[in-house]
Steps between C-alpha positions, in 0.01 A plus 500: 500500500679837350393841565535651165560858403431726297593914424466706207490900557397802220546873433171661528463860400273611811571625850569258774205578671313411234605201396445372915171561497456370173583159633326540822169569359382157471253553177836558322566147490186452234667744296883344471369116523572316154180450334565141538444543850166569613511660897217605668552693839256333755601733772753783574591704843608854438921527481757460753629207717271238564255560187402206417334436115314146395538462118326222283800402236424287177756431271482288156098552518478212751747510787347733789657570839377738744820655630502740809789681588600825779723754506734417682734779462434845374685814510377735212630631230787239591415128561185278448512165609133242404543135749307235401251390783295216263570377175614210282884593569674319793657893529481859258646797634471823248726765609485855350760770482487831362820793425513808386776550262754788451229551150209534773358149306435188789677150462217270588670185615288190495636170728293244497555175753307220445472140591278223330326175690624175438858530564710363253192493217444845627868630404472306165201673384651820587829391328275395162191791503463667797808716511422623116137589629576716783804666260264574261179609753777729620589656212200559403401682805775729516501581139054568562590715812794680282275581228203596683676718741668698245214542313277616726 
């Protein structure tokens, strides 16, 4: 059983504020998901330490999960961290960091630590699909976020 990892960060033209409470406003995930990836938001606390937010995942049209997950660090504009409390992963731990840069732009910086059930099976469907799912979910989010916060 690995804990796997996972960090990818972007340039995004927009004030560090901005780009915090971006990701802290929870209907903000419907607008950076992948449109293969269908999330509903079941319930959400207001922001700040101990929010806690119940989502209803399905992937590939079939597989649903209903994930919840708390804050369980935040310190705007500068760190965001989402704990799983109940899902399909044994572990999935989404931390969140935002800079401003000597251009006034932010470096969101994405790290993403995850472990899958089933131990070694677990680690081998990470190795053959998982990993290139969560790469490209990932990706896709920061590239949505980029482009709709610097087009706003």
């Amino acid at each position: 059983m690995s804990i796997h990892t996972y960090t990818r960060s972007i340039e995004i033209n927009a004030p560090q504020e901005d780009v915090f409470h971006f990701h802290d406003d929870t209907n903000n995930l419907l607008r950076i998901t992948p449109p293969s990836i269908k999330v509903s938001i079941l319930h959400a606390d207001p922001p700040g330490k101990g929010a806690m937010v119940k989502l209803k995942v399905t992937q590939f049209g079939f597989l649903t999960q209903i994930m919840e997950m708390e804050f369980t660090a935040y310190d705007a504009p500068h760190f965001l961290t989402d704990t799983q409390r109940k899902g399909k992963f044994k572990s999935f731990v989404q931390e969140r960091q935002f800079e401003t840069t000597t251009r006034n732009t932010t470096i969101l910086t994405d790290t993403l630590h995850y472990e899958l059930p089933l131990g070694f099976l677990g680690d081998f469907a990470n190795f053959l699909f998982v990993r290139k799912i969560v790469s490209s979910m990932f990706s896709y989010r920061q590239e949505r976020t980029k482009e709709l916060l610097e087009h706003s």
